[in-house]
PASEBA-1860 file (N, C-alpha, C; in nm, 3 decimals):
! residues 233
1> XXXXXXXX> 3.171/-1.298/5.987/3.162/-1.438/6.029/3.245/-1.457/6.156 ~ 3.195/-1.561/6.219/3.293/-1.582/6.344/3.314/-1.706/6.374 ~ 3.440/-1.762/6.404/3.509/-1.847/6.384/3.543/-1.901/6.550 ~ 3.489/-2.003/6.631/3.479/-2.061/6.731/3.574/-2.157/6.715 ~ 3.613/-2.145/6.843/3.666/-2.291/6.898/3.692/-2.305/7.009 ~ 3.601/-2.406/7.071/3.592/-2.454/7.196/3.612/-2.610/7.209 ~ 3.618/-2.670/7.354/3.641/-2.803/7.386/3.656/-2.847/7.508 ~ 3.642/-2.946/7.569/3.696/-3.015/7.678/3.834/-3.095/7.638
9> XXXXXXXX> 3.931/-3.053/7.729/4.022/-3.088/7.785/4.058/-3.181/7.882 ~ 4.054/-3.311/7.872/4.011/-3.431/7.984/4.182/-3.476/7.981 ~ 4.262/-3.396/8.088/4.430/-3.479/8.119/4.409/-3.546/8.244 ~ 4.535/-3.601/8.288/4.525/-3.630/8.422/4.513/-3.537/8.518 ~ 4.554/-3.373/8.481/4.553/-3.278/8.575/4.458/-3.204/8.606 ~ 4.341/-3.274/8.457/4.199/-3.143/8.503/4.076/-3.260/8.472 ~ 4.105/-3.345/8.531/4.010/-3.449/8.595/3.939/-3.446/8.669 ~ 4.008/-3.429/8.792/3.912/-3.397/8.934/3.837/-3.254/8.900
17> XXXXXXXX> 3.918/-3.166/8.880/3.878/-3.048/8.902/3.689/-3.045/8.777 ~ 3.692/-3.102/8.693/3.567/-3.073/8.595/3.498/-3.167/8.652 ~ 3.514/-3.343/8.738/3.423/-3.362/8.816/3.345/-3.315/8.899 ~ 3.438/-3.241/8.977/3.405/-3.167/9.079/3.330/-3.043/9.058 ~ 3.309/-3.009/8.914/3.256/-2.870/8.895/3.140/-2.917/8.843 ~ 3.011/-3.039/8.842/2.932/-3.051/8.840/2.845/-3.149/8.906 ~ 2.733/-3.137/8.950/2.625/-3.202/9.084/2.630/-3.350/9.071 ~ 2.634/-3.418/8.972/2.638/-3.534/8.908/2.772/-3.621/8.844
25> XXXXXXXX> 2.874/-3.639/8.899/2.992/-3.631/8.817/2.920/-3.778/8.737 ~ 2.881/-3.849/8.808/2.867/-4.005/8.746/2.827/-3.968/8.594 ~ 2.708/-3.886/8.602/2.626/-3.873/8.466/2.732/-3.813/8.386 ~ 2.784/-3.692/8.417/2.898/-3.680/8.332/3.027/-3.718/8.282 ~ 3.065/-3.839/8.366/3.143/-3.886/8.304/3.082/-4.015/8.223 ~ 2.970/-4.061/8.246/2.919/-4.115/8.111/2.891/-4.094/7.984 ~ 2.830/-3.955/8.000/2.823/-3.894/7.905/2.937/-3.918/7.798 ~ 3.051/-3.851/7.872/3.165/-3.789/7.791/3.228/-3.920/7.769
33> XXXXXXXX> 3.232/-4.047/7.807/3.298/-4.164/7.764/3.180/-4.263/7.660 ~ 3.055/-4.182/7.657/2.973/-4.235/7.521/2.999/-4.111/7.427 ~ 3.097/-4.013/7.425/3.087/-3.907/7.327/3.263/-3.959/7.288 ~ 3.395/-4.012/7.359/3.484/-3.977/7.326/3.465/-4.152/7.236 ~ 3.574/-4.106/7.108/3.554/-4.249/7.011/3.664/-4.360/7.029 ~ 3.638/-4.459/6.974/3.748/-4.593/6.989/3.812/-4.590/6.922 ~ 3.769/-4.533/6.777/3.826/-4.591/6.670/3.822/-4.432/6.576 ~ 3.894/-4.480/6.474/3.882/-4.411/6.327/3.851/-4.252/6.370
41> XXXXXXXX> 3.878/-4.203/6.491/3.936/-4.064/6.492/4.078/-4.027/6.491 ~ 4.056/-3.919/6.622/4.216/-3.843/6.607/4.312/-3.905/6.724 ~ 4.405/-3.918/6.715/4.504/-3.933/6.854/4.611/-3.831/6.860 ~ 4.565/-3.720/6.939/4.663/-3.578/6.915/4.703/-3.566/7.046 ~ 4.835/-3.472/7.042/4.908/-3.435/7.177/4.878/-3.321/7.144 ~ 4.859/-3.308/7.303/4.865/-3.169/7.352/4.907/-3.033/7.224 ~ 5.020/-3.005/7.179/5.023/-2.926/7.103/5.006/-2.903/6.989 ~ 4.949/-3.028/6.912/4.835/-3.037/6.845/4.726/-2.962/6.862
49> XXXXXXXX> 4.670/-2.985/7.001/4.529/-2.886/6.983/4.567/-2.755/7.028 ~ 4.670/-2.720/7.085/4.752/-2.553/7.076/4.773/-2.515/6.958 ~ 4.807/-2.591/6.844/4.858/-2.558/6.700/4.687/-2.577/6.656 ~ 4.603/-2.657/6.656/4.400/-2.583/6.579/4.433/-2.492/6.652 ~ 4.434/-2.496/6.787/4.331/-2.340/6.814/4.405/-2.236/6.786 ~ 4.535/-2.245/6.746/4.552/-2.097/6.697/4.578/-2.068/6.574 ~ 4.537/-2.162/6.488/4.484/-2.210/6.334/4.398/-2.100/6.340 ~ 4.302/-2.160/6.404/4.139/-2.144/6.364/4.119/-1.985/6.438
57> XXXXXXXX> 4.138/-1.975/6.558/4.114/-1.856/6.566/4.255/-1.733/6.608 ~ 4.372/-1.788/6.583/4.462/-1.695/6.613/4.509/-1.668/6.743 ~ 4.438/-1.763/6.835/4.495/-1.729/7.026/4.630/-1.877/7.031 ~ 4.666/-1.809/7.107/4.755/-1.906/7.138/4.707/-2.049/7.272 ~ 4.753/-2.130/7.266/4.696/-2.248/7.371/4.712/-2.234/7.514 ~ 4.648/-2.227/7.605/4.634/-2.161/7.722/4.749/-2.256/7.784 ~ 4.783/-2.211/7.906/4.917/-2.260/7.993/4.855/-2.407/8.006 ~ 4.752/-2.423/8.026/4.706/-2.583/8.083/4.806/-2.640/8.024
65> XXXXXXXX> 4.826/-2.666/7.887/4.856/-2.757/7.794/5.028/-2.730/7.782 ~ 5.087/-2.611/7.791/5.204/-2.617/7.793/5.300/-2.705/7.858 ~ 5.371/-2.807/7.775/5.493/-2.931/7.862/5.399/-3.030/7.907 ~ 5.274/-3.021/7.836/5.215/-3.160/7.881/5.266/-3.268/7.773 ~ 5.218/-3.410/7.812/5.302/-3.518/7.718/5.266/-3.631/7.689 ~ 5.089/-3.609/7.738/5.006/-3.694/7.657/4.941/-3.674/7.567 ~ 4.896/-3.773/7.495/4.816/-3.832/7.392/4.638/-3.782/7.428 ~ 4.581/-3.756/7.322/4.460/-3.743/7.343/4.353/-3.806/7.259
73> XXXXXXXX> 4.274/-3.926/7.324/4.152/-3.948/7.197/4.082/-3.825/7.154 ~ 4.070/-3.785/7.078/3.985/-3.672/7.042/3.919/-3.646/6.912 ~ 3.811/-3.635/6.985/3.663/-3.667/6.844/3.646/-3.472/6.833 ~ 3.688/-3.450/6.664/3.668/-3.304/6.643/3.597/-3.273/6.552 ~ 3.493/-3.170/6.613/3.364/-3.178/6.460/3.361/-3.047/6.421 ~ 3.365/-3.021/6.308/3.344/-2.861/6.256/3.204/-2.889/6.217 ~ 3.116/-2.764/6.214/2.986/-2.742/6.252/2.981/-2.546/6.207 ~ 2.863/-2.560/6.126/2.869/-2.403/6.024/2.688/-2.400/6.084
81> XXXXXXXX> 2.659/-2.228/6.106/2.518/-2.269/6.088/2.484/-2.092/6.149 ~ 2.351/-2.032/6.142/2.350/-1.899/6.153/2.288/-1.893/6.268 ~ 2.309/-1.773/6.376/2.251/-1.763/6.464/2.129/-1.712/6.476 ~ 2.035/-1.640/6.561/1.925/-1.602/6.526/1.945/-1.457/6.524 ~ 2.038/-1.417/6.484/2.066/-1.273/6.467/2.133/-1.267/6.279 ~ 2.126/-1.400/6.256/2.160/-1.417/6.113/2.276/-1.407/6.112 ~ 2.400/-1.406/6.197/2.500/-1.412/6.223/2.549/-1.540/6.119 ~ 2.699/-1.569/6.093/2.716/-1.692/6.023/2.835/-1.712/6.098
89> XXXXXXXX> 2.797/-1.853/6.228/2.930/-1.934/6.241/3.016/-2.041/6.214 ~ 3.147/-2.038/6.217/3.166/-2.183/6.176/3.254/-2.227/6.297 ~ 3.256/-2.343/6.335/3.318/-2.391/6.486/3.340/-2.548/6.517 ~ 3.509/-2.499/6.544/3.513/-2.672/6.584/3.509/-2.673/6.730 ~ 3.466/-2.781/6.739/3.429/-2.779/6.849/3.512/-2.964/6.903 ~ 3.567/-2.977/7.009/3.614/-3.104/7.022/3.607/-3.146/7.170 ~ 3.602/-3.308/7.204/3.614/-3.332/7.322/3.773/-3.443/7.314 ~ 3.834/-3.405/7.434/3.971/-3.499/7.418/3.986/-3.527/7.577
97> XXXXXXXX> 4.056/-3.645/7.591/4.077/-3.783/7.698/4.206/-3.830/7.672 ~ 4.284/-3.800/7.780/4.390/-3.864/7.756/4.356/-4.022/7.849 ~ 4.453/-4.116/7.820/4.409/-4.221/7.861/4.445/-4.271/8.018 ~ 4.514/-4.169/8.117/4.499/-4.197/8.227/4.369/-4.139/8.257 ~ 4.309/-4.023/8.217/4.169/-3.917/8.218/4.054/-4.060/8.237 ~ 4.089/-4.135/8.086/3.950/-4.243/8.031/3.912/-4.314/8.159 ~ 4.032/-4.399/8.255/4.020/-4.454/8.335/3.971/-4.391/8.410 ~ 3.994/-4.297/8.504/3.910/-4.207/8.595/3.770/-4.140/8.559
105> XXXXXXXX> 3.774/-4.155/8.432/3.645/-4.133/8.361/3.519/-4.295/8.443 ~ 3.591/-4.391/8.393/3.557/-4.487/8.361/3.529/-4.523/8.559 ~ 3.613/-4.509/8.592/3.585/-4.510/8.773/3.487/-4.451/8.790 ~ 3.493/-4.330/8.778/3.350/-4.249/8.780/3.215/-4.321/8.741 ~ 3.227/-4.309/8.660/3.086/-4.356/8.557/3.010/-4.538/8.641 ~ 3.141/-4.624/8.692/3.067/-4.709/8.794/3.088/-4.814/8.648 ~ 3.116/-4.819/8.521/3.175/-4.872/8.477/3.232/-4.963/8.460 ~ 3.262/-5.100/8.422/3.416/-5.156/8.375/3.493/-5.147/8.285
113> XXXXXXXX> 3.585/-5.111/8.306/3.692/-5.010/8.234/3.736/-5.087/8.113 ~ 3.717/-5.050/8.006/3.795/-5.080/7.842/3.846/-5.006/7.773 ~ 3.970/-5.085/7.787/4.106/-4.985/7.764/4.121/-5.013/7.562 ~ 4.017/-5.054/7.511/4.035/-5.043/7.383/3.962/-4.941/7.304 ~ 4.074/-4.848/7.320/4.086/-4.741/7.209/4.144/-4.691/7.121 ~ 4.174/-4.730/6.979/4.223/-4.783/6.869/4.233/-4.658/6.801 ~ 4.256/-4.514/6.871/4.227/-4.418/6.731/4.385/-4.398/6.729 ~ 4.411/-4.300/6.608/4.521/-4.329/6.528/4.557/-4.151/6.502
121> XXXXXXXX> 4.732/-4.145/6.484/4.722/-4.000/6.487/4.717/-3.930/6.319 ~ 4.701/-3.885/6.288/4.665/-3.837/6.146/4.769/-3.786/6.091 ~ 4.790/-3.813/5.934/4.948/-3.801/5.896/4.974/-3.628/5.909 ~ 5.092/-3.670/5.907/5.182/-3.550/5.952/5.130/-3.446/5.804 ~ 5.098/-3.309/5.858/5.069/-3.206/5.808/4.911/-3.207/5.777 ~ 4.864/-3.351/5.773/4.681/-3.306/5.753/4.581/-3.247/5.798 ~ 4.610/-3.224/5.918/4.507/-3.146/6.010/4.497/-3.013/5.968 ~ 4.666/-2.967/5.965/4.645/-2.838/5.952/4.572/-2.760/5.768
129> XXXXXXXX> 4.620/-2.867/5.680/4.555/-2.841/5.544/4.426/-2.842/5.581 ~ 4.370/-2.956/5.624/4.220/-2.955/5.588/4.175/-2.859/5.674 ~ 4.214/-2.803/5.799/4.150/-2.646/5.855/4.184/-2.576/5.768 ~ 4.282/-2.563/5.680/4.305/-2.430/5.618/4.234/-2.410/5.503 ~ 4.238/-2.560/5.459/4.084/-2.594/5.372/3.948/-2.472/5.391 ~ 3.921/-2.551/5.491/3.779/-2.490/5.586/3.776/-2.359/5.600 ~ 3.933/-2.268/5.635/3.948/-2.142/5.604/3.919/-2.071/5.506 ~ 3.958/-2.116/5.377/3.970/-2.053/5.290/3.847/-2.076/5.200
137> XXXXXXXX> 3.727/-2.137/5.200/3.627/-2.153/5.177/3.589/-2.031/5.119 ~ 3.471/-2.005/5.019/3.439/-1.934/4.973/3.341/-1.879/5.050 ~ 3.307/-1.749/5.024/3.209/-1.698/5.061/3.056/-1.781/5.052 ~ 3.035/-1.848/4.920/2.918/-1.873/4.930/2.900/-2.018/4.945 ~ 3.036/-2.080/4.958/2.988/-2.198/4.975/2.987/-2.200/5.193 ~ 3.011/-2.124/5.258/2.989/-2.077/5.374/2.848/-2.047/5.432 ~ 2.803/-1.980/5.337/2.667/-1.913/5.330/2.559/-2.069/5.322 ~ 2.612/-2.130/5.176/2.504/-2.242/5.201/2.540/-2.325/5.281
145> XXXXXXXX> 2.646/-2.362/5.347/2.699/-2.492/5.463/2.628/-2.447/5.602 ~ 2.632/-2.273/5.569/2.544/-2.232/5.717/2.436/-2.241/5.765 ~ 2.333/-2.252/5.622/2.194/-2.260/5.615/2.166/-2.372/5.657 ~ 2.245/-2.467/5.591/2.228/-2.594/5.572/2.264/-2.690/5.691 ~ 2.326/-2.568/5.811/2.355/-2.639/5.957/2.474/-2.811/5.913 ~ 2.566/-2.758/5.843/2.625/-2.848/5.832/2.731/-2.895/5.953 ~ 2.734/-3.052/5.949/2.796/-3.103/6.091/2.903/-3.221/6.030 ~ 3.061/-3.172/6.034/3.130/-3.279/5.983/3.197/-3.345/6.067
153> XXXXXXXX> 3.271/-3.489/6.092/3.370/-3.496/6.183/3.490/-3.552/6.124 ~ 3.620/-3.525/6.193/3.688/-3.540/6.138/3.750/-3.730/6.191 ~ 3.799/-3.782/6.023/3.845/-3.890/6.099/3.999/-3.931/6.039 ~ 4.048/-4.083/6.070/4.164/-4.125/6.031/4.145/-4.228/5.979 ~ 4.130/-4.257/5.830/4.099/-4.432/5.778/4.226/-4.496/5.767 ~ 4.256/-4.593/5.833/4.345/-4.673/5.727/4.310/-4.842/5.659 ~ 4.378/-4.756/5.500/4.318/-4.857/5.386/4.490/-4.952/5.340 ~ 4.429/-4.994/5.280/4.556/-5.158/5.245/4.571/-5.061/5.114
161> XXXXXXXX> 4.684/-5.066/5.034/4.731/-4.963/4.914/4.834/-5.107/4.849 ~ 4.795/-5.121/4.764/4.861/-5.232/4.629/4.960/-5.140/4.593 ~ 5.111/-5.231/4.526/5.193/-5.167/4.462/5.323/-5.267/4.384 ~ 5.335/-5.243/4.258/5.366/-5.383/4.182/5.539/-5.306/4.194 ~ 5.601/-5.407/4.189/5.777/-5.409/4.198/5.802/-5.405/4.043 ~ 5.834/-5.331/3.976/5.874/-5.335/3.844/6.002/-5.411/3.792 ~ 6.076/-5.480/3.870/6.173/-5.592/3.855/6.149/-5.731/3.883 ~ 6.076/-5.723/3.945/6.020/-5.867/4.033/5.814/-5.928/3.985
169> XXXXXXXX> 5.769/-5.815/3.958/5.619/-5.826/3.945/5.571/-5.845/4.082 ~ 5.605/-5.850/4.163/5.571/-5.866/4.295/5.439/-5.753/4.317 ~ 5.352/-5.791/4.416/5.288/-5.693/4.434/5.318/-5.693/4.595 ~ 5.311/-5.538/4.608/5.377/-5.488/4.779/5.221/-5.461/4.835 ~ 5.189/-5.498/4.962/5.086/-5.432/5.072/5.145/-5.331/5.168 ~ 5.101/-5.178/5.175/5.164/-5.093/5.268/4.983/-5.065/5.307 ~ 5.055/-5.030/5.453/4.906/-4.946/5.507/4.909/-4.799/5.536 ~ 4.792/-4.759/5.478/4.847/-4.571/5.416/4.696/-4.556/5.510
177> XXXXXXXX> 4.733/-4.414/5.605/4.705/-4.346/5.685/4.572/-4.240/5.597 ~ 4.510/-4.202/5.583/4.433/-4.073/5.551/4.368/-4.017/5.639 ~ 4.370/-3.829/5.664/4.252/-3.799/5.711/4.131/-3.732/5.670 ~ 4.045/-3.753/5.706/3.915/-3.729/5.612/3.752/-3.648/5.686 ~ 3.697/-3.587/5.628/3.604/-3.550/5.659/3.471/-3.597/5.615 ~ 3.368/-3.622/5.722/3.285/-3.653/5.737/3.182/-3.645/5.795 ~ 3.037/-3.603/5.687/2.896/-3.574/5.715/2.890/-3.666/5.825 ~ 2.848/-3.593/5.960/2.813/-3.680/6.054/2.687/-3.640/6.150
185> XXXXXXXX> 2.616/-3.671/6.209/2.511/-3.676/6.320/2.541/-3.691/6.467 ~ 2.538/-3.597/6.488/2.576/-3.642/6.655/2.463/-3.671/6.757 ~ 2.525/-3.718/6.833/2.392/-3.702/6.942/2.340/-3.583/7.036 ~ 2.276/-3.488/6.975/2.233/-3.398/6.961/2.245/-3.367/7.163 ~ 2.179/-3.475/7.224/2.127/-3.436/7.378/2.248/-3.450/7.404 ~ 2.378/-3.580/7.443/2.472/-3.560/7.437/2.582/-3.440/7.448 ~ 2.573/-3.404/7.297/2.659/-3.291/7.284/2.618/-3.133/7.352 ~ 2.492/-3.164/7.376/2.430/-3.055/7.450/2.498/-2.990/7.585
193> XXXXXXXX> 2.511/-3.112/7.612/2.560/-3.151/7.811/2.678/-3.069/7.734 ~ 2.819/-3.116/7.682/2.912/-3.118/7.634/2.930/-2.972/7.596 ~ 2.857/-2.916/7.524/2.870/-2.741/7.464/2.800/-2.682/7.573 ~ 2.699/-2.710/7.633/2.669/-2.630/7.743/2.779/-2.642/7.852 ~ 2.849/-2.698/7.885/2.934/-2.715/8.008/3.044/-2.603/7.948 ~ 3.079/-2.575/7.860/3.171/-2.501/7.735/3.125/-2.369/7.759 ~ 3.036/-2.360/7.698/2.907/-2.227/7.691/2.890/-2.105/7.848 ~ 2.891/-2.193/7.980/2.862/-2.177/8.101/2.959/-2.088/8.111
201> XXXXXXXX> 3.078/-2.140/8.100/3.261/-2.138/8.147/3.291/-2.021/8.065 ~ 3.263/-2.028/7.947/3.295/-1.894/7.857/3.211/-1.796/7.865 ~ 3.057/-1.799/7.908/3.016/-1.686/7.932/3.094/-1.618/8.038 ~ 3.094/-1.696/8.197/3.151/-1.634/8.280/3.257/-1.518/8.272 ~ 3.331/-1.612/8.165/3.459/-1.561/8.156/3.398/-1.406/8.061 ~ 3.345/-1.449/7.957/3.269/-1.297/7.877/3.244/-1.209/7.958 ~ 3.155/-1.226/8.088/3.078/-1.118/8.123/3.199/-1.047/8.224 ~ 3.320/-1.133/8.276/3.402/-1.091/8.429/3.499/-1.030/8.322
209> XXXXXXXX> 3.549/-1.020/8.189/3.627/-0.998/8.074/3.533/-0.840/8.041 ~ 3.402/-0.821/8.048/3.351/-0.708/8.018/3.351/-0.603/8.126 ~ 3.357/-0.673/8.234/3.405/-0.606/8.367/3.507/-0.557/8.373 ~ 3.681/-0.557/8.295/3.776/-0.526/8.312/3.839/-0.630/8.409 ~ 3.784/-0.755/8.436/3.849/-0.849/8.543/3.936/-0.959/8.442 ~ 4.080/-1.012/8.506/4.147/-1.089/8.451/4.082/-1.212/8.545 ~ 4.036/-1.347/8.432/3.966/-1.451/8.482/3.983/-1.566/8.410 ~ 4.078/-1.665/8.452/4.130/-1.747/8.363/4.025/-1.870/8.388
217> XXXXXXXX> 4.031/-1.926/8.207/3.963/-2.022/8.208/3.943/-2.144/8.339 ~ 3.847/-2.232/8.323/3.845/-2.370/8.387/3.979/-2.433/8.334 ~ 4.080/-2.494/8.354/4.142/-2.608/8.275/4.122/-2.660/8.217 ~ 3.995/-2.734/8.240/3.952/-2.822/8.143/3.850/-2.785/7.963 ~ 3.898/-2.619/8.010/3.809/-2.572/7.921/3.930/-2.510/7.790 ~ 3.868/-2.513/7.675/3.944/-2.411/7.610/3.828/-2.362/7.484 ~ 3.870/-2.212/7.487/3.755/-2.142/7.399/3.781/-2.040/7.362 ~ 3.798/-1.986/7.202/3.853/-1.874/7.203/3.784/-1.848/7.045
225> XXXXXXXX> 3.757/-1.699/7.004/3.669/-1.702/6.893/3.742/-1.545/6.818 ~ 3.721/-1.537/6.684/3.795/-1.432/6.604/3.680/-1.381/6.552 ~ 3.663/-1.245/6.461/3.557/-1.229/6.375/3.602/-1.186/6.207 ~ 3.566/-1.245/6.138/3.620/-1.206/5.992/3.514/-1.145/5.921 ~ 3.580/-1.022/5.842/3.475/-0.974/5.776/3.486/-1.056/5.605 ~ 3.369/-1.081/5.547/3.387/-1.128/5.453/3.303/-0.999/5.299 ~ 3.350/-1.051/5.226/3.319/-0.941/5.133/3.230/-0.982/5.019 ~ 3.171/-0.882/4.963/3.061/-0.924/4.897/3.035/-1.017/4.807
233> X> 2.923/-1.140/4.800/2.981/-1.164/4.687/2.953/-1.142/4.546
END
């Protein structure tokens, strides 16, 4: 099995540079500001997504991200499914915006800019359970999630939680954080633009990597993949 993880990286420092690396920036930065969410996702820093990606596949987070010190909206979907070699992958795959990025996004795109984006960061230690979750999956429930082209995303609810004072009868309101996974649908053409722009960047890098050439990613890119053997079941 092989275990992906790729993404866009949208900071203030690799802004220009991923405009600039396609014919159309307008279209793409529309795109990517109808793909990044408002609400009820993730709000991760930087070493957050250094700490998935070397969850998920064991690399460490490329220099881009090192001593950076923003915040990122970031919509992250794990996605299982077989290739046409019968291969079985499973892959998160994410797009993230920090919020000086959104605005220059939002310049781009020709836009008027709305700065309401309400996502929330996910309690401390959940991310990494529920990947390890996803890790430790069984063999066959892998097998059918693969067939079955399953597409989850991850989010952050917060619900109102009742709680009675046992001296007083009082009842207390706290607001409790969860993060959660969820059967989701994406927009298939969308995400296309989005994994192909991913796809492009990492082949390059595959084929100049099979060459014996040292060829560091785009910035705005990050992508790195492991292979596990799994055993019978």
């Amino acid at each position: 099995m092989e275990s992906r993880f790729k993404g866009l990286y949208i900071s203030r420092d690799t802004i220009v540079t991923l405009l600039q690396s396609v014919s159309n920036p307008k279209i793409l930065a529309e795109i990517i500001l109808d793909m990044l969410p408002k609400s009820n996702a993730l709000k991760l820093s930087a070493s957050d997504l250094s700490d998935l990606e070397r969850l998920w596949t064991g690399e460490i987070g490329s220099d881009t991200v090192a001593g950076q010190t923003e915040t990122f909206h970031t919509r992250v979907i794990y996605r299982t499914f077989l290739t046409s070699d019968w291969d079985q992958v499973r892959e998160i795959t994410f797009i993230a915006g920090s919020d000086d990025a959104i605005r220059d996004l939002f310049k781009a795109s020709g836009r008027p800019f709305s700065p309401a984006y309400n996502n929330l960061p996910p309690p401390s230690g959940s991310l990494s359970r529920k990947v390890e979750d996803l890790m430790s999956a069984s063999i066959s429930f892998n097998l059918r999630a693969a067939v079955s082209r399953v597409s989850m995303t991850f989010y952050v609810e917060s619900r109102t939680a009742e709680s009675k004072s046992l001296n007083d009868r009082r009842i207390a309101h706290t607001s409790v954080k969860e993060l959660v996974l969820l059967n989701t649908r994406i927009d298939s053409e969308k995400w296309r633009t989005i994994d192909g722009i991913c796809e492009a960047v990492r082949e390059v890098h595959r084929r100049h990597t099979a060459k014996g050439m040292r060829l560091s990613m785009e910035p705005y890119i990050r992508s790195s993949s492991r292979y596990e053997e799994q055993t019978e079941l």
